[in-house]
N, C-alpha and C positions, 0 to 999 in steps of 0.2 A: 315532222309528224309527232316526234317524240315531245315536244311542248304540246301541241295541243294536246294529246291524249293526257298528257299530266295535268292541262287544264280542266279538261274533262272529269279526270278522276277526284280533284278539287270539290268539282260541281257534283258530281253523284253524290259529294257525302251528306249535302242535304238531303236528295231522296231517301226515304225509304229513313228517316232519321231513329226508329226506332231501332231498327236491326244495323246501323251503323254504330249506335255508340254498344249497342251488345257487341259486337265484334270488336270494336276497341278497347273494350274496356277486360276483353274475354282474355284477348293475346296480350293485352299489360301487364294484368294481374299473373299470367301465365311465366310473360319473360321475370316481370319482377321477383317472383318467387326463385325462379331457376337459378337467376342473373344473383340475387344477393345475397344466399346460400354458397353459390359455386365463388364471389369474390370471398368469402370469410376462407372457404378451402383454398382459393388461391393466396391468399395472406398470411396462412400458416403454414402452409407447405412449401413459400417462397423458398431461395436459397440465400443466405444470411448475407454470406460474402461469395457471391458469382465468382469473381476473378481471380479464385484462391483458395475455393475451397474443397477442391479435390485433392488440394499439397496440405494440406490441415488433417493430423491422421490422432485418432485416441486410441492407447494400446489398451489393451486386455488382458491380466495374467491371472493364472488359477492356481491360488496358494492356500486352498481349501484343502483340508484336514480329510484321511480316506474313508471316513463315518461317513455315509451315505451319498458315498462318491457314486455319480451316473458316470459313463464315459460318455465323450462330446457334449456334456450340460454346457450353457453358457458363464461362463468365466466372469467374475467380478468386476462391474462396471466400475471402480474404483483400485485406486492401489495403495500399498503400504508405505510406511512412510521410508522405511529399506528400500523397498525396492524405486522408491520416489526420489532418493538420493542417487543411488547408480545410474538411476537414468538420464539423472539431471546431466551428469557426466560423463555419459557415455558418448558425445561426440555424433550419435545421428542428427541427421537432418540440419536445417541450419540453425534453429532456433529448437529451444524445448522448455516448455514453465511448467509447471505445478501450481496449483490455486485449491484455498477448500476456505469454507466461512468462514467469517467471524460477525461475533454478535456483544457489542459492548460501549458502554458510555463515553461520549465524547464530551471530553469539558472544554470550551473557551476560554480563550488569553484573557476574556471579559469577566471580570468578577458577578456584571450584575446579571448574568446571562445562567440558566439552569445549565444542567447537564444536558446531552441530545444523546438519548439510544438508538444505535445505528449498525445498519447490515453494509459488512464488506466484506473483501476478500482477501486473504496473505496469498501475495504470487509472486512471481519472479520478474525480472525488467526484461524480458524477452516476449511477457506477456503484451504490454504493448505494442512492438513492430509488430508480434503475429499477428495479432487481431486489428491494426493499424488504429487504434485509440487517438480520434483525435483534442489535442490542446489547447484549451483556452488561454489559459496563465501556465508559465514553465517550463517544465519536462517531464517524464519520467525518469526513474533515478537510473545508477546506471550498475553496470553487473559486480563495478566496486561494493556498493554498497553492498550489495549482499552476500560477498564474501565477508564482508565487515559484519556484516549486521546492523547496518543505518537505523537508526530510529529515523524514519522520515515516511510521509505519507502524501497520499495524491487522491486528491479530494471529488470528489464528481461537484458537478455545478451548483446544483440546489443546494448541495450541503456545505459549498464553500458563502452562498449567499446566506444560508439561514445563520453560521458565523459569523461573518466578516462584512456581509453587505457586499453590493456591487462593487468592490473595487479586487484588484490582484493581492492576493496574500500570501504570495511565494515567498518563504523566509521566517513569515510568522509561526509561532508555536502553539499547539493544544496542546490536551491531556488526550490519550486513550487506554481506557483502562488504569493505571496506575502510571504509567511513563508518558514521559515526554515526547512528544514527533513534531518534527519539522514539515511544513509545507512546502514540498519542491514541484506539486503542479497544480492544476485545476482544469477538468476533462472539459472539451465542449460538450456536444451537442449527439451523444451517443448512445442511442437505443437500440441495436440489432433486434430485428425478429424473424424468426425468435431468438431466445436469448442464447445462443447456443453454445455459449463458449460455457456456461455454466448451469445448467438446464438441473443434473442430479443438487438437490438442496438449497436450492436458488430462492431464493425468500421471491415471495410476488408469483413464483413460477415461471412459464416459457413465454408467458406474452406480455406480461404485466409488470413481474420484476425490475430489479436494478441495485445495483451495487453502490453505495454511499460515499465508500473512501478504499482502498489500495494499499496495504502496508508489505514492504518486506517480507517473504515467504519466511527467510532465516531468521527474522526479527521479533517474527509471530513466536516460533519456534523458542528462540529464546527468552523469550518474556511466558513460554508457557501456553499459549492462546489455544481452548478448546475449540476443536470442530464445533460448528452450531450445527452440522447435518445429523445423518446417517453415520456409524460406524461400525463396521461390523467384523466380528472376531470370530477365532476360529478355536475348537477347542475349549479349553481351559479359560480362553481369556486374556490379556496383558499381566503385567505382573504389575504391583502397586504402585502407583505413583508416575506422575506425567513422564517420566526418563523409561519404565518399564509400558508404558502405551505406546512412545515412539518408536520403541526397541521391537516391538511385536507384532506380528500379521495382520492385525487388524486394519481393514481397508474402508480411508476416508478423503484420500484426495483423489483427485481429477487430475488427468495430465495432457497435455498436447503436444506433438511433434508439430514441425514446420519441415517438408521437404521442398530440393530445388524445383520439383518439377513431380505431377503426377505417380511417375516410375517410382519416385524413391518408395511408394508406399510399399512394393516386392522388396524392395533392398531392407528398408527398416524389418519389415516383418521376420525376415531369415534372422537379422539380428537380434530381434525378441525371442525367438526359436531357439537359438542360442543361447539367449543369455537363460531362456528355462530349465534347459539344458543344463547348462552349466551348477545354476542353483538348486535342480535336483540330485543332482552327483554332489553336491554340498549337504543336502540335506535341508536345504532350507524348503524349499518344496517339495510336498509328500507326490501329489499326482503326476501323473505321465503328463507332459509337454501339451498343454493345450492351452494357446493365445489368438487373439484376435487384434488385429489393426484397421479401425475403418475411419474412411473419409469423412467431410463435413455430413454430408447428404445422408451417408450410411448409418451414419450415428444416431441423425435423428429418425429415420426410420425403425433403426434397433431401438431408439426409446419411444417409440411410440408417439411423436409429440403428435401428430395429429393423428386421431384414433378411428376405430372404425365407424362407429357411429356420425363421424359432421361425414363419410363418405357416403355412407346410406342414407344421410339428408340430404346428400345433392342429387343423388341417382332419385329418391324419392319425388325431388324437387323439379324433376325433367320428367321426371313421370308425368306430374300435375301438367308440364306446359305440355306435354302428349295429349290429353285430353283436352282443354283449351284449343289446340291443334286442330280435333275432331270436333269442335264446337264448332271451330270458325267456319271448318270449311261447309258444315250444315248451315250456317247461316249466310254466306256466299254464294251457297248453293238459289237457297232463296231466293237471297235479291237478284243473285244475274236471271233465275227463272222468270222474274215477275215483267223482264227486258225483254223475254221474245219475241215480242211484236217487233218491237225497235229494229233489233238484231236483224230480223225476216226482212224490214224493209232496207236495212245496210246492205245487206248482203243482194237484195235483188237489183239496188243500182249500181252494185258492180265491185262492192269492197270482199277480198278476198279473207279467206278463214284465215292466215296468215294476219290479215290487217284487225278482224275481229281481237284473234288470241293474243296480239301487242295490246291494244288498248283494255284489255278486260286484266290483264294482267299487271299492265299498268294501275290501273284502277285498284288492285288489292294490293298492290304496292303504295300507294297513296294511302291505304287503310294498314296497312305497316308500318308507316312511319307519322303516323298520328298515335301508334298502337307503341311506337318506338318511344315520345316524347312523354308521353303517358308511363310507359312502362319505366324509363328513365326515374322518371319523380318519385314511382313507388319505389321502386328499387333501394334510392337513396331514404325514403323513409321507411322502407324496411331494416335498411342497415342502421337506423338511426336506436329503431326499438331493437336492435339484437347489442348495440352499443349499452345498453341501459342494464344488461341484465349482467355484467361485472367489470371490473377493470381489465380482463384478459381480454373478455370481447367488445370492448371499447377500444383498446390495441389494435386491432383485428379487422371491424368493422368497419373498414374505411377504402373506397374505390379509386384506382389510382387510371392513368390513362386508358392502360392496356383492356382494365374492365368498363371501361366509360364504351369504348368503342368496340368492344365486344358486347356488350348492351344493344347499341345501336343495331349492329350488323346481325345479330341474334333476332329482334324485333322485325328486320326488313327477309331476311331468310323464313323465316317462322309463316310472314306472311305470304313468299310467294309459294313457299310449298301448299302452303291451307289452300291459296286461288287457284294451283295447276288445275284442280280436278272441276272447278266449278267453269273453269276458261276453257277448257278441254270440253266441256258438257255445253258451253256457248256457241263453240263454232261448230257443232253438231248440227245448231239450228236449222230445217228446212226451209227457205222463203218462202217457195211456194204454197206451202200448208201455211204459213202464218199469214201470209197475203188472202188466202180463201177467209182465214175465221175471221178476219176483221171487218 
């Protein structure tokens, strides 16, 4: 019986052709709005690295000066470059990097080739197992080198091609800035989103961004290489000159732990507690012991990446298929009404209200999934125009399985809830009165 009523419900949608395509076109326009709103929230709010990113911890220390000290403010999304060396060495977790910009000219081994201005980052070789970066050409260097201070650099794709062209140029040498770097890798195919390993100062931003080339944290450091972000000081200020900026409070890199396993984020934390501790009875830190360690997840919640506003677009955006919702089922209402007759004579040769409310149900399920295919289409050219309006939401705007098929299943729900009430008011039908008035 379930074929035919679906063939059934086929055929009704010629009847009554006006109030068919208003109904399909009501719950399209209804899911598409919802549907491709709530995929942009589900693409930013994704989680970057699923399998690893609850052991991925960013500390927080508050080496803020007592002039308009709050107690419990939030602590300095950033650290100094003191306390960025102790920690390097401190032994938590099993991996730890540091990373902060840079912003500088890259010359080519090619004489005829200009210079290329380009955004990177000075990190550590620990930075690639954390974030698991994968390789085209190479490697990343290794924890030698930046004991040493390697001049050597690892190039992201496009900027190894706009170089060197298609081929591997591990070996080869540029210019950055004033020195010499060896090419020891070339990244594939790696865009996290968002970007989260580097979100505070991230040229491009959290959806859009990306990092050009990878040089030595210590190498950066040595050759002098300014922060291109934020820096921010406390007090007085640093004392002059690049040796007294390093030497001073002022907080401008980013850091990341790697623990074995979830847990270690309590273990670490005590031992940031500690080590506050410790550097306030030093004197290097003026306020009482206040740090923070959070997860991949936490982190980007604490920054905000995705704001309140795209949530009050979706909640908005469900709103709209609510009304839509209430459209259909008035126009449901309609057409099943205009079928009494029909109904009256089903039911007086003997089809039961059970057999009614399967087929009449079915029937708005047939107009679901016409409402599904429809909605489908708009969907994708809604995301298309929310694509156009910058490169962050061009990142962004793009429907992966999980939202294909919550589209569909959204469309077919959408529709039997609108039919309950109109299938419910069908098998209501008297036959007997319908059989008098005909």
């Amino acid at each position: 019986m379930f074929r035919y009523y679906l063939q059934l419900g086929f055929r009704s949608l010629r009847r009554n052709p006006v109030l068919t395509v208003l109904m399909v076109i009501t719950l399209s326009v209804g899911v598409a709005a919802s549907m491709s709103t709530y995929t942009v929230l589900h693409m930013m709010s994704g989680d970057p690295i699923p399998h690893k990113s609850d052991r991925l911890f960013v500390p927080q220390l508050d080496t803020g000066s007592m002039t308009g000290y709050t107690a419990g403010e939030e602590p300095a999304d950033q650290l100094s470059y003191p306390d960025t060396q102790r920690l390097l060495a401190s032994g938590q977790g099993v991996r730890r990097t540091a990373i902060f910009g840079i912003n500088d000219a890259i010359t080519p081994e090619r004489a005829d080739m200009a210079p290329l201005l380009a955004n990177g980052g000075a990190t550590t070789s620990d930075f690639f197992a954390m974030f698991e970066v994968p390789f085209r050409y190479g490697n990343p260097w290794h924890a030698d080198d930046d004991a040493r201070k390697t001049d050597v650099i690892v190039l992201a794709r496009a900027t190894s091609e706009k170089l060197f062209g298609d081929v591997d140029p591990v070996g080869r040498e540029l210019k950055l800035g004033d020195a010499s770097y060896r090419v020891v890798g070339v990244l594939g195919d790696w865009k996290p989103l968002p970007r989260y390993y580097r979100i505070i100062n991230g040229n491009g931003g959290a959806f859009a961004g990306s990092d050009e080339f990878f040089i030595p944290f210590s190498a950066a450091v040595r050759h002098e290489k300014r922060n291109s972000g934020n820096n921010n000081c406390n007090g007085d200020g640093p004392e002059p000159g690049y040796a007294g900026w390093i030497a001073s409070d002022c907080t401008w890199i980013q850091f990341w732990f790697e623990g074995a396993n979830a847990a270690d984020q309590a273990t670490i934390k005590a031992w940031l507690d500690d080590y506050a501790s410790e550097q306030r009875r030093l004197g290097w830190f003026k306020r009482p012991v206040n740090t923070r360690l959070r997860n991949t997840m936490q982190w980007l919640q604490h920054l905000e990446v995705v704001g309140r506003d795209s949530r009050i677009q979706v909640w908005l955006a469900f709103g709209f298929l609510l009304v839509c919702l209430v459209n259909t089922v008035g126009l449901l209402l309609a057409k099943f009404s205009a079928r009494a007759g029909e109904i009256g004579v089903r039911r007086a040769l003997g089809a039961t209200r059970r057999e009614i409310f399967r087929q009449y149900l079915i029937e708005a399920s047939v107009v679901g999934l016409v409402g599904a295919v429809l909605g489908l289409a708009l969907s994708f050219a809604g995301l298309w125009l929310i694509s156009k309006q910058s490169g962050a939401m061009a990142a962004v705007a793009k429907m992966d399985w999980s939202m294909l098929l919550a589209t569909l299943l959204l469309s077919l729900l959408a529709s039997l809830i609108a039919g309950f009430l109109p299938t419910w008011r069908a098998c209501q039908v008297r036959p007997a009165l319908q059989l008098k008035s005909q």
